[in-house]
Structure formats: C-alpha cells, structure tokens
C-alpha positions in Angstrom: 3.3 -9.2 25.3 1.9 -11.4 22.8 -1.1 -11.6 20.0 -2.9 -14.2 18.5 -3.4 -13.1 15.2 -4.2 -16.5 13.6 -5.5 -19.4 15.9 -3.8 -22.8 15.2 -5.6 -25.8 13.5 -7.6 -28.0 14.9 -3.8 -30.1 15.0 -2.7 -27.2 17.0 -0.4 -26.2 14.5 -0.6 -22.9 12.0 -1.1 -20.6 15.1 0.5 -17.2 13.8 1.4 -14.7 16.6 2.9 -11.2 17.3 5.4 -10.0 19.9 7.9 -8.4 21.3 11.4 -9.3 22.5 10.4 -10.0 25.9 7.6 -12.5 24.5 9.7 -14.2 22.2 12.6 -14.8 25.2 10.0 -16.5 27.3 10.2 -20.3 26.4 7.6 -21.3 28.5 5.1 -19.0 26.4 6.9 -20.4 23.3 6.6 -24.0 24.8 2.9 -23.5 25.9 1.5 -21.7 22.3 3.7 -24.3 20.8 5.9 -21.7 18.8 7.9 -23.4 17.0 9.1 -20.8 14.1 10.0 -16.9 14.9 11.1 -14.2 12.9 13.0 -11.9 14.9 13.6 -8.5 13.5 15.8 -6.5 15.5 19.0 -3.6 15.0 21.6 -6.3 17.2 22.7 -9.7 17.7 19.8 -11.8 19.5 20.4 -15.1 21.6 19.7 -18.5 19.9 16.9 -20.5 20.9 17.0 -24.1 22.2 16.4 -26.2 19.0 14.1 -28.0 21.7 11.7 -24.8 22.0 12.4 -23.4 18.5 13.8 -24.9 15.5 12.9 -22.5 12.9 14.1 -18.9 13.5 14.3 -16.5 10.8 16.8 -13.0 12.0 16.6 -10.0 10.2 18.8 -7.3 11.2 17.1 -3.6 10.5 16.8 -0.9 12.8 13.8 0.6 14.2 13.9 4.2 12.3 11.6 5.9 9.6 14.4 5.3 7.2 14.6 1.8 7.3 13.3 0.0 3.9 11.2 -2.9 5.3 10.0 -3.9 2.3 13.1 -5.3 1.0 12.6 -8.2 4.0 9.1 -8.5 3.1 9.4 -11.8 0.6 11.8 -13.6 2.5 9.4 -13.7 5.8 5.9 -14.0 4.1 7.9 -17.1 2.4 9.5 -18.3 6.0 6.0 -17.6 7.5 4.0 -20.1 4.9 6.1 -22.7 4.6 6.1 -22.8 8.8 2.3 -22.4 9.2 
C-alpha cells in the first residue's frame, strides 16, 4: 500500500509518498509513480534496487519497538528527502 502525500510538479518530479515494504518492492509502482529516491527504514538487511528503477535509496536500520529513538534519524532523511524532491 502506498500514499500520495505530496503530488509531483507539473515536471512530474517532487512527488513524496508513503509505504510499506510490499510497496516499495513493487518496481512497477516504483516505475509508474516515477520513484526514484526511497528511504527504507527497517530492523534487517533489505534487497538493493535496480539503479534503473531507483538510484537514490537511503537505509536506516531501527527496529519497530517503543524504545527505538527515531529522532536521532530524523536530520539525515528530512536532508535525503529535500535534496531528492
């Protein structure tokens, strides 16, 4: 499943969306939306993308528990989400 949570440009470009790990494994939704940046954040190792479909890809490694300090990732993708919008 995935969410448009900023449309793209006129240029089709700047389009900011939010998904799971299904969504972000489907390159034909990549390819279609044209995703070209993700941000994965996820406890285990995650496949590589086809430079082809996605040639930006940020990984942060955190688990998915109450505990978890998000915030200390919060800079680094806010940064990696402006400089690919």
């Amino acid at each position: 499943m995935m969410h448009l949570i900023l449309p793209p440009n006129n240029n089709g470009k700047g389009g900011l969306y939010l998904g799971n790990e299904i969504a972000a494994q489907d390159s034909q939704t990549l390819k279609k939306n044209n995703i070209r940046a993700v941000v994965t954040i996820i406890a285990e190792e995650f496949q590589e993308y086809d430079e082809e479909v996605v040639d930006q890809h940020l990984k942060i490694f955190a688990y998915d528990i109450e505990t978890e300090n998000i915030k200390r990732f919060f800079h680094k993708s806010f940064t990696f989400i402006e400089e690919n919008l």
